[in-house]
N, C-alpha and C positions, 0 to 999 in steps of 0.2 A: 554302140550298145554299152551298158554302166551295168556292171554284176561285180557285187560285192560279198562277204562273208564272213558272219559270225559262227562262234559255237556254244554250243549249250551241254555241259555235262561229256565235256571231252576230256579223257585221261591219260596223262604220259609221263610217270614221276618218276622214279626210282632213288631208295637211298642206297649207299656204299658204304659199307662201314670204313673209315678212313677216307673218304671221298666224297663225304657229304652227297647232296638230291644230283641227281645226273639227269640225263634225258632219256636214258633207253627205260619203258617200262619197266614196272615191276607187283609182284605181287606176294603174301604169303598163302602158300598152301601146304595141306595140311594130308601132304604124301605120306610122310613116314614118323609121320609123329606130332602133338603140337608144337612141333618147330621152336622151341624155350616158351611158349607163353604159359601164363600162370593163370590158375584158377580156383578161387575163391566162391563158397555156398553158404548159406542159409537153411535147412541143415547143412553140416559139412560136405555130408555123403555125395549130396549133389554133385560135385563140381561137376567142369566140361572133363572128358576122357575123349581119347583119338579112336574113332568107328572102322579105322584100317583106309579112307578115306577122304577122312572129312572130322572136324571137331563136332563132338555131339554130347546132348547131357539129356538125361531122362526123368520124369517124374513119374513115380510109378502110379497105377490108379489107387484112391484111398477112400475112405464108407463118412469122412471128416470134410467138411469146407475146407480148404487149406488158409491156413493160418497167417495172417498178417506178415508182411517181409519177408517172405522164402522168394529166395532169387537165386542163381550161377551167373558167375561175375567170370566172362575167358580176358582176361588182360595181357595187353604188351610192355612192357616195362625194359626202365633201363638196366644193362648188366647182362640181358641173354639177347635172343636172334630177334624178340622183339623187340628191342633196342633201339632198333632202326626206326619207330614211330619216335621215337622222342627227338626234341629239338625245338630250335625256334621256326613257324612253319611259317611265318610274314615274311621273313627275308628267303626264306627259300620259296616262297612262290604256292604254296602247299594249297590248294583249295576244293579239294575233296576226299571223303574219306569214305571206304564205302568195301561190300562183303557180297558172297553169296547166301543165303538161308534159305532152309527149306523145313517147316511145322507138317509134322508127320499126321497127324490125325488132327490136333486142335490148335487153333489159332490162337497166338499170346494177346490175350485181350485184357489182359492185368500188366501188362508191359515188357517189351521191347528196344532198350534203348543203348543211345550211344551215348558213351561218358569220355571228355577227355577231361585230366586234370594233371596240374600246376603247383607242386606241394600240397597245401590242405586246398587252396581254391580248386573248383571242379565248376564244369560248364557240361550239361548234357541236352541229349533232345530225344525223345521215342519215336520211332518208327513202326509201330506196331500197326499201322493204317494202312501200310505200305505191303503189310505179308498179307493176301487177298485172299490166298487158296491153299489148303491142306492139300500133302500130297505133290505138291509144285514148288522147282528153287524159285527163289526172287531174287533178281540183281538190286541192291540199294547203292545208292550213291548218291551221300547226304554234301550238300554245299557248306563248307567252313566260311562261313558267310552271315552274322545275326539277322542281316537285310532281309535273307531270305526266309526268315521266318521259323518257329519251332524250339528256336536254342532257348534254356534257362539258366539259369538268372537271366531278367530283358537286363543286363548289364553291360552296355556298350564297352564300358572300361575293362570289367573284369573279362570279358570276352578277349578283348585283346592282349590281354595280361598273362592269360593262359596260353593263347597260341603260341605267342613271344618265346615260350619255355616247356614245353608241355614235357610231361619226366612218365604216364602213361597214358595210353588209349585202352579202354574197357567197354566190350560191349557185355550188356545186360541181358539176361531174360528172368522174367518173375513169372510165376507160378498160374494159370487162370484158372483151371477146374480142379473137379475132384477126377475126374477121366486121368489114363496116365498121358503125358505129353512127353512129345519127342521133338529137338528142335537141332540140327546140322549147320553149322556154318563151313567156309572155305572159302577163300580167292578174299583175304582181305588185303584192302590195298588204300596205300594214298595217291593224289593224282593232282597234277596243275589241269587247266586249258592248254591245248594241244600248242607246239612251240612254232607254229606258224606253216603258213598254207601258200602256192602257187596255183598259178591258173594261166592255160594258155590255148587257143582256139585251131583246131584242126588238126586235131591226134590222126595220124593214121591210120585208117582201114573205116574210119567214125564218119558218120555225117556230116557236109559242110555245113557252115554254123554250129558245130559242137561246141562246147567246152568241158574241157579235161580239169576237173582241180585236185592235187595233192596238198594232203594233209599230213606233218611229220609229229615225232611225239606221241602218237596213238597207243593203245593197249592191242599189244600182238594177238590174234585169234578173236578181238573181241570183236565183238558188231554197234555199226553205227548207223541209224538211221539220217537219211539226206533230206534236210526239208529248206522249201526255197517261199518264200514269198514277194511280190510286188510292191509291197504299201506294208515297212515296219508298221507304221501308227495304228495299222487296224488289230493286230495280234494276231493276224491268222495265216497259219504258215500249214503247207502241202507237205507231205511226203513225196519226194520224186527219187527216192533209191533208199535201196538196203545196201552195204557192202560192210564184209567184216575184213576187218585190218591182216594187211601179211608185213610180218618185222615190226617196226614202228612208224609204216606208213600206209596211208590210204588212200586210194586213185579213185574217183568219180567220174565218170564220162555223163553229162545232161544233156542229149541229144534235141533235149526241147527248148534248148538256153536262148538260140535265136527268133525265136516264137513270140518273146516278150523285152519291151522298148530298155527294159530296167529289171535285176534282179537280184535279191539277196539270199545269201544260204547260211546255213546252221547246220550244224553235228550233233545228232541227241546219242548218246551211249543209249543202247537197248538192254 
């Protein structure tokens, strides 16, 4: 039998400051404070402030359209604890960048985005498409990738230009109604593809014909969806497990593995 494995949107980065990207996960959260990041508004008042849980910034309701350019800008820069986003992200492997958020009553439909930038060069993309539901966190987790579509400038060069050196990461929210908005972030993180996976047939206690695969590099607590398919070329891949990561690893047992002549898998981060 021929069982192979990709991943899709797998996370295991961590920086150190004086240690440069490691492999054990990492994240920032936004426990006891915003952790050194820095925030900048449109009016000023806005900025992001810490919710005792979580970074949040509010717009109160107003009887006015709101006005052209009102945004809160939560940034990491170099010099404090968000420090650790800056660098060159091509040589360290760096390929996603990604948050939790949750739009408390109205959805950012005047904008949602992510900025990284490079001295005065700046590359950003919105994800405003992505937060679905009032009331509900979203996991995002954008590909540092032009390939995959969204980034602007379409600047292949300057894309890379930026990553090479990046001095901050800012995410954006801009203003959409006159209603008041409330918008939460927390769990911002960067991430490579998982640092490599094993696979071996007849785990213990498991079906004969099982197969066990471990996956290292993972995000601790997170969850990953397990999808397998037969025939890359067709694009159509199954769900055949949930399992969320314990440490930086993750065990999958496919009790179905022997079932099919040939099979490939992939890791979707949920």
């Amino acid at each position: 039998m021929i069982r192979t494995m990709v991943t899709t949107l797998a996370v295991g980065l961590a920086w150190t400051a004086g240690n440069g990207w490691g492999a054990a996960a990492s994240k920032v959260q936004f426990d006891t404070g915003l952790e050194g990041l820095q925030s900048t508004a449109n009016p000023a008042s806005r900025v992001w402030t810490w919710s005792g849980d979580a970074a949040q910034v509010t717009y109160p309701a107003s009887s006015q359209p709101p006005a052209p350019g009102q945004y809160s800008n939560l940034k990491a820069e170099n010099g404090v604890s968000g420090g650790d986003f800056t660098g060159d992200y091509l040589a360290a492997g760096v390929k996603l960048l990604g948050f939790d958020v949750y739009a408390a009553t109205v959805l950012p439909t005047a904008g949602f985005r992510v900025e990284i930038r490079s001295g005065t060069n700046m590359v950003f993309r919105d994800v405003k498409h992505m937060i679905t539901s009032p009331g509900t966190w979203h996991r995002i987790a954008v590909p540092l990738d032009r390939a995959a579509g969204g980034w602007l400038p379409a600047d292949e060069d300057l894309f890379e230009d930026v990553l090479r050196s990046v001095d901050e990461v800012c995410i954006r929210a801009a203003r959409s109604t006159t209603k008041s908005e409330t918008y939460r972030l927390d769990n911002l993180f960067l991430g490579r593809l998982h640092g490599g996976a094993s696979a071996w047939e007849g785990e213990s206690g498991s079906p004969s014909g099982s197969v066990t695969w471990m996956w290292d590099d993972v995000m601790d607590g997170w969850t990953y969806r397990i999808e397998a398919t037969t025939n890359m070329a067709s694009g159509e891949w199954t769900p055949v497990g949930t399992v969320t990561a314990t440490g930086d690893v993750l065990t999958f047992i496919d009790d179905d593995a022997d079932n099919h002549p040939a099979r490939v898998y992939r890791l979707v981060l949920q």
